[in-house]
C-alpha positions as CSV (number, residue, x, y, z in Angstrom):
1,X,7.6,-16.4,-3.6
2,X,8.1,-13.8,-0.8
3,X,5.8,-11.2,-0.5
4,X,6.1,-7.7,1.4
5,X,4.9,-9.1,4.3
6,X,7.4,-11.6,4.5
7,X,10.2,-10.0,3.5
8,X,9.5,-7.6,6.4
9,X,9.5,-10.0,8.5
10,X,12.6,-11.2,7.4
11,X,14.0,-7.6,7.8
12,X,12.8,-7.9,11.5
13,X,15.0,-10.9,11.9
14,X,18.1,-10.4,9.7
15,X,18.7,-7.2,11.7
16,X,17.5,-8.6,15.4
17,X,14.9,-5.6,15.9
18,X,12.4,-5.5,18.4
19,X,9.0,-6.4,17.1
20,X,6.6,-2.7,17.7
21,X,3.1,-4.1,18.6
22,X,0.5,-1.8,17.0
23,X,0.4,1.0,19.0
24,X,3.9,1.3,18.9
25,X,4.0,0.8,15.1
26,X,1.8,3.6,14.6
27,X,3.7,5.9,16.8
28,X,6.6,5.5,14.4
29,X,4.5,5.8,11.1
30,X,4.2,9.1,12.6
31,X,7.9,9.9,12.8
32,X,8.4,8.6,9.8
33,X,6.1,11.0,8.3
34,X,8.0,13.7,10.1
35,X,11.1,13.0,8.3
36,X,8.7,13.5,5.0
37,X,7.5,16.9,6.3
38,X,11.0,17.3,6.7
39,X,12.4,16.9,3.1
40,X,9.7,18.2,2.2
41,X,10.0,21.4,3.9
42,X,13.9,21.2,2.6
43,X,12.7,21.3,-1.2
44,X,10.6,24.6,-0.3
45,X,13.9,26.3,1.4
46,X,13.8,29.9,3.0
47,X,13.0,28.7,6.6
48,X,15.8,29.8,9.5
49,X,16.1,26.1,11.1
50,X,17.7,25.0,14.0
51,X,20.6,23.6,13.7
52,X,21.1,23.5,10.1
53,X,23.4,21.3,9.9
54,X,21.5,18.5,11.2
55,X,18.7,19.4,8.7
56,X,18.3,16.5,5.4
57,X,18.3,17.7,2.1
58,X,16.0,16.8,-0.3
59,X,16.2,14.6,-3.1
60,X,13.5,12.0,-4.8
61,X,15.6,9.6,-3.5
62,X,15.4,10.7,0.3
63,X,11.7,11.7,-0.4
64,X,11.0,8.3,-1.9
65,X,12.9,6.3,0.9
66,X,10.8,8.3,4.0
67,X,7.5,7.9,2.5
68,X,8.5,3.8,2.3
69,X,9.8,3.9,6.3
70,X,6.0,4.8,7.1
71,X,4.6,3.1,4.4
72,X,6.6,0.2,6.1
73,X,5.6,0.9,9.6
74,X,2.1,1.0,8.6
75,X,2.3,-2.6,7.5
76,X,4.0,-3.5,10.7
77,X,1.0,-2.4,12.1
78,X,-1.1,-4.6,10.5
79,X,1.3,-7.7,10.6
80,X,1.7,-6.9,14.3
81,X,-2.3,-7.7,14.6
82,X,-2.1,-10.6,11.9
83,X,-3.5,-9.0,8.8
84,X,-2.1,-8.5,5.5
85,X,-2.7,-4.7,4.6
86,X,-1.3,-5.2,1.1
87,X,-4.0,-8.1,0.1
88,X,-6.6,-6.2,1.7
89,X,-6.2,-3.2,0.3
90,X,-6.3,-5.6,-3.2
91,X,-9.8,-7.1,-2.6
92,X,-10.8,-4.1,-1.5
93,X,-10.4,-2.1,-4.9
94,X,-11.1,-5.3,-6.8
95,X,-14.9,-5.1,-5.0
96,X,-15.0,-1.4,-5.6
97,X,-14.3,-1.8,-9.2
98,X,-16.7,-4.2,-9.9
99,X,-19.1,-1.6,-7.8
100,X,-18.4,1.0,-9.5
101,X,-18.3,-0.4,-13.1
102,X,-22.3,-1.8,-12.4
103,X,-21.1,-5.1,-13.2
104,X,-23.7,-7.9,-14.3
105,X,-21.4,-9.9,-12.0
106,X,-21.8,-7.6,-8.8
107,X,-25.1,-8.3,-7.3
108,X,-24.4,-7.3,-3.9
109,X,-22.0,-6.4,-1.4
110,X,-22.3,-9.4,0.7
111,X,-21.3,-12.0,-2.8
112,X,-18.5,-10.2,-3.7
113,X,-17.1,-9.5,0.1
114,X,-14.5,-11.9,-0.4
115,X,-13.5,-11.6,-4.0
116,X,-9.5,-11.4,-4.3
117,X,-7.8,-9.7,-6.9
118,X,-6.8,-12.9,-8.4
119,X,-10.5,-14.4,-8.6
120,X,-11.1,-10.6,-10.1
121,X,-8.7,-11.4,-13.0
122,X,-10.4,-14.4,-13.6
123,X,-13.6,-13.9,-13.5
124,X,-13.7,-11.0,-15.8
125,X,-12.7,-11.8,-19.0
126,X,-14.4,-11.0,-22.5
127,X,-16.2,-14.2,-22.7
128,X,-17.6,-13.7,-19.7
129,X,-18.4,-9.6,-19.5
130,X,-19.8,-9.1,-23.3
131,X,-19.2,-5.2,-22.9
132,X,-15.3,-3.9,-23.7
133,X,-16.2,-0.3,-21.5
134,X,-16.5,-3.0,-18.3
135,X,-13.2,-5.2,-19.8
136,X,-10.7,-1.9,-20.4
137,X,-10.9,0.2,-17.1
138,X,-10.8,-2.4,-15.0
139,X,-7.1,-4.3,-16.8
140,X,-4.7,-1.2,-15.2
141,X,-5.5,-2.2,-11.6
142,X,-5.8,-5.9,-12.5
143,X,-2.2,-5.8,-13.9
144,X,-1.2,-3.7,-10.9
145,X,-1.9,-6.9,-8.8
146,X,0.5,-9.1,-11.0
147,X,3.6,-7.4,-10.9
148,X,6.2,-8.6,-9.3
């Protein structure tokens, strides 16, 4: 199965681009994010621009596509130092959802430090977590993690 990561990586290679290291990556999460302010400032209209012409439109399409560019470049960023931002950012809100939801099986920070969100969706189930208000807030971000 490829994930993100790898199919960035693939990108990279399929079009012979120049691998940004991190500082470089960030740099163009930036102008990325200008090309948002940019549509964005499109779909508001009544600002004299220069060049007009030159100036996108916007559409959810355009809006959409600019916001993945620096959503991309971000994970660039963390490929380009050998992390995976997308399974991170998983575990991360699979430990702050056991946090938050007071658990029986979150005893401290330091136990559940490395829980991924596939050891999450195992481990609570309704034979294991007796109480249904622990079960049913917690099954939107476990399903999140499964897509495909």
């Amino acid at each position: 199965m490829n994930t993100l990561i790898d199919i960035i990586k693939d990108y990279y290679t399929l079009r012979d681009l120049k691998w940004p290291d991190i500082w470089e990556a960030l740099a163009f999460v930036q102008t990325e994010m200008g090309e948002v302010y940019e549509i964005l400032l499109a779909e508001r209209g009544g600002w004299v621009r220069n060049n007009p012409g030159d100036k996108p439109t916007f559409t959810k399409e355009s809006l959409s596509e600019e916001i993945g560019d620096a959503i991309m470049m971000l994970l660039v960023a963390g490929i380009s130092r050998g992390v995976d931002p997308i399974e991170s950012l998983k575990n991360k809100l699979a430990r702050k959802i056991l946090d938050k939801q007071k658990s029986p099986l979150y005893k401290n920070k330091e136990q559940t430090a490395n829980i991924t969100a596939a050891e999450l969706t195992v481990v609570l189930t309704p034979t294991e977590v007796d109480s249904p208000d622990v079960i049913e807030p917690i099954e939107p971000f476990i399903n999140i993690f499964d897509r495909k």
